[in-house]
C-alpha positions, 0 to 999 in steps of 0.5 A: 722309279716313284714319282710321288712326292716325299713329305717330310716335318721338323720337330725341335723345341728351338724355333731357329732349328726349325726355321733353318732346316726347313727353309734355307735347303731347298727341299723342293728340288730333290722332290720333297714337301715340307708339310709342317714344323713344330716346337714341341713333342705333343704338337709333333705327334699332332702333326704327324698324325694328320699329315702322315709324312714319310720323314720325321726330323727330330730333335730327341729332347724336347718338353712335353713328348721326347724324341724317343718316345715319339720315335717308338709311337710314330713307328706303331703308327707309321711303320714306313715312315723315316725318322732321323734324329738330332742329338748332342753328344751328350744325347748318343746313347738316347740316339742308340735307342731310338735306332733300336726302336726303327729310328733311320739315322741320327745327326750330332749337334752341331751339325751343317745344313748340307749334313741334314741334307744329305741324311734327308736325300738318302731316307727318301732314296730308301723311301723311293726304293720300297715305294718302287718295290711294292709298285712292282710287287703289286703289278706282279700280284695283278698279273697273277690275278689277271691269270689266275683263270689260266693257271686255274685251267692249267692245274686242272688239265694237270689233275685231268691228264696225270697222275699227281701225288696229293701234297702237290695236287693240295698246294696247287689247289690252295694257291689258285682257290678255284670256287669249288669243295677241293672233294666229293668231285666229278667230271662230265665231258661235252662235245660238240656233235658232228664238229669234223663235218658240220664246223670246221670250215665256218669262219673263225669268228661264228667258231669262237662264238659258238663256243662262247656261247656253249661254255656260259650256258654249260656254266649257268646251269651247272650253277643251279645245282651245284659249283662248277668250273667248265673250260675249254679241252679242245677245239670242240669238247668242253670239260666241267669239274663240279661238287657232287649235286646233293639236289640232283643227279649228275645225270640230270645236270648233263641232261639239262645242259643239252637241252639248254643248249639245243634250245639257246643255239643251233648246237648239240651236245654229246656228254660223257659223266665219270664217277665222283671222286673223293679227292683232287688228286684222283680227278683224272679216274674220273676224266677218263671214265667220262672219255670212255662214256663220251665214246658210246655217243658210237651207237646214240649219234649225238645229243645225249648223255652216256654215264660211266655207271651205264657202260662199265663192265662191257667186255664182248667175245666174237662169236664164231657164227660171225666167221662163217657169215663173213665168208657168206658175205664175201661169196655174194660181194664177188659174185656181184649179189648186192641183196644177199650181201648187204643182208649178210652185212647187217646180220653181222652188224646186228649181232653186236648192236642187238646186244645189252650192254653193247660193246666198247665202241672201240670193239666195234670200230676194229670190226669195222675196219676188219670188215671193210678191208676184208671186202675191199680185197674181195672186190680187188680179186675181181676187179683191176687196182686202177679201177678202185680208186674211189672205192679205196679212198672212201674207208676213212682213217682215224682214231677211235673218237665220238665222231664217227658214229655207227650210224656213219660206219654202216653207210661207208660199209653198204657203199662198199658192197653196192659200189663193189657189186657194180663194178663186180657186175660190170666186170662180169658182164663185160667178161660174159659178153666176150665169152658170148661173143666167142661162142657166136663166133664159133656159131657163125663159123660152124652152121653146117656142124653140130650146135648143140648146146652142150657142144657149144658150152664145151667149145668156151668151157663152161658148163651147159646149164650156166652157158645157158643162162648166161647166153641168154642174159646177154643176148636176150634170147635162148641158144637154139633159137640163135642158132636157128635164126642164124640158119636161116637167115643163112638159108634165105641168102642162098635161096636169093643166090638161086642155090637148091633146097637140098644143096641149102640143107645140107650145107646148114647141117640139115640131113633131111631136106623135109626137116629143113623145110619144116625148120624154115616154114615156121621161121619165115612164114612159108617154105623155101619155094614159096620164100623164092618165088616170093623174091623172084617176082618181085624182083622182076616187078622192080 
């Protein structure tokens, strides 16, 4: 409800008129101030004119101006005001005119102090209702001010994310009078580089001013070239909508806005820039193009400006020769050949990054993940689940986005085939080390028998050459050499249990007693008597 006070006049040639409707009733107790009285139709309009009341009583006969002809041109000056009328009945059909001509009501000579009163209270009701309606509707239109930079972002994410017919995209943009040429329009799109990893644990507040920060500087250089509107697209990417600069590339305005915000805060920026359009409501080619742009920040890693112009057109077919290199690569992963996989690996990479134009990101981050699970089975053919936990969870998931750069993929791709190798290597080591031990076993149980080697490599099926090698990796030492050594120290015992020479031989495999003595001279250093007495006197010194 108005609580402005309502101002009213008397104007009526018969001073006793006036004197009685303006001081017997007490107008000040409904809320109304008499701002003045006159006799006369030129002295009312004078009145009027200064103090500008809202109700005007009247009488419609009166010398010098009527009541009629003031009711017309306090209308023409103060359309809102109230006009009440006094007539007699002589008078009615004058009143009807002045009704015709705005005039609020008219009262009948004679007529009681409560009548006027009463017609009063009800012209500053009327008053009070459209003072409080424009009240509302000029809270109302504040509102609408107050949000009009929100309703502003919200058609343009509606112009960015869907397709709209131009009637409505045109009636939307008059109603918000955004501060650009509704055509010859382009988006760029900015993001925040390495935002996942670098910024998502940062307190809320450095977030919120950072991103303050990014949007005002993006906005004030824009501003040197062109008009534009930058506003917020997600918790790190900024969207700006500009005129296409006549003074310089669009290009040029991206490259600017990163280094402006490189040297202004410890950000940097990636942008992807769309293709300019004609009108509003082809905005969102021109946004998605510069989404598909942004992608490409895949291969740069950040700070720097990708334009659709650049990478249009980039289709890429899969060579076959990629086929056979990824089995090559599998073979060295599972026979724990970290050198030559990880060179397999990057010969693969290089066939899609050496390329101009190069692929979609999106082509390459299929052949990432292709290439990442094809490895993690390969290893899991050798290795047990329940030792690959780690080894499992370091192939993150998720969308095709500028955050993962190629830079990021290859690393996740070199710590598979090194992680795998290892535990390839250790498996295959423990697994020798038990072949190994069969076979000394076996040795040690067999000295008087056959050793060859080729017996031995049958005994644990494997083939002599690799049973070799193998034996030797584990033990550090040839085969014959341990079996040697074992006979011998066999011999030395038994030569300390007083046994004889020959009955020695024989029982180590030796058929020549001659050849054994040979075999164990140059073992020990001197022949099996020699070794004996050795022993012998010593023992007896003891």
């Amino acid at each position: 409800m108005s609580t402005i006070t309502t101002t009213i006049c008397f104007i009526d040639d018969i001073q006793s008129v006036v004197d009685g409707v303006s001081k017997q009733i007490n107008w000040e107790r409904h809320g109304i101030t008499v701002s003045g009285t006159a006799i006369n139709g030129e002295d009312g309009l004078m009145l009027i004119t200064s103090c500008r009341p809202d109700i005007i009583v009247t009488d419609i006969r009166m010398p010098k101006l009527d009541g009629l002809e003031l009711t017309r041109r306090v209308k023409e000056m103060l359309p809102r005001s109230k006009v009440i009328l006094m007539t007699g009945f002589s008078d009615f059909e004058y009143a009807k005119q002045a009704v015709q001509l705005g005039a609020f009501n008219f009262i009948t000579k004679p007529f009681s102090l409560a009548h006027i009163e009463e017609i009063v209270v009800k012209a500053k009701k009327e008053i009070e209702a459209i003072r409080d309606q424009e009240v509302h509707i000029a809270e109302l239109e504040q509102r609408v001010q107050e949000s009009m930079p929100f309703l502003r972002q919200e058609l343009f994410t509606l112009l960015l994310h869907h397709k709209v017919n131009e009637q409505e995209a045109e009636q939307r943009w008059e109603y918000v009078k955004p501060d650009l040429e509704s055509k010859e329009l382009l988006v760029m799109i900015l993001e925040i580089d390495g935002f996942a990893d670098k910024h998502r644990e940062s307190p809320m507040n450095e977030l919120e001013l950072a991103r303050f920060a990014l949007k005002n500087i993006t906005e004030e250089t824009i501003a040197l070239y062109t008009r534009g509107m930058v506003f917020r697209d997600s918790a790190n990417r900024l969207v700006a909508v500009l005129n296409t600069p006549l003074s310089a590339s669009a290009a040029a305005i991206a490259e600017a806005c990163c280094q402006h915000v490189r040297l202004y805060t410890s950000l940097t920026i990636s942008i992807g820039i769309g293709r300019p359009v004609t009108y509003i409501h082809e905005l969102h080619s021109s946004y998605d193009q510069a989404l598909h742009a942004l992608s490409y920040h895949f291969y740069t890693g950040g700070n720097a400006v990708i334009s659709y112009e650049d990478i249009a057109n980039t289709e890429i077919y899969l060579p076959r020769s990629i086929r056979t290199a990824e089995q090559e690569m599998v073979y060295a992963l599972q026979s724990g050949n970290v050198n030559q996989a990880l060179l397999t690996l990057d010969h693969i990479l290089n066939e899609f990054t050496d390329r101009s134009p190069l692929p979609k990101p999106e082509y390459f981050i299929s052949l990432y993940y292709e290439l990442a699970y094809m490895m993690l089975r390969a290893i899991q053919d050798k290795v047990p689940m329940n030792e690959l936990s780690d080894l499992n969870m370091i192939v993150p998931e998720g969308r095709v986005s500028s955050q993962r750069s190629l830079t990021d993929m290859k690393k996740i791709l070199h710590s598979i085939v090194k992680l795998g190798c290892e535990r390839i290597e250790n498996r295959n080591r423990s697994a020798a080390a038990q072949i190994i031990q069969e076979a000394i076993h076996y040795v040690k149980s067999n000295l008087d028998q056959d050793l060859s080697l080729s017996v031995c490599a049958k005994v644990v099926h494997l083939s002599p050459s690799y049973f070799a090698g193998l034996f030797k990796k584990v033990t550090g030492m040839a085969f014959s050499q341990f079996v040697t050594q074992e006979r011998m120290e066999v011999a030395k015992r038994l030569l300390l249990e007083d046994r004889q020479i020959q009955e020695i031989a024989e029982s180590l495999g030796y058929e020549e007693r001659r050849y054994f003595t040979d075999v164990f001279k140059k073992y020990a250093q001197m022949t099996p008597s020699e070794f004996k007495q050795a022993h012998i006197r010593n023992n007896i010194s003891l």
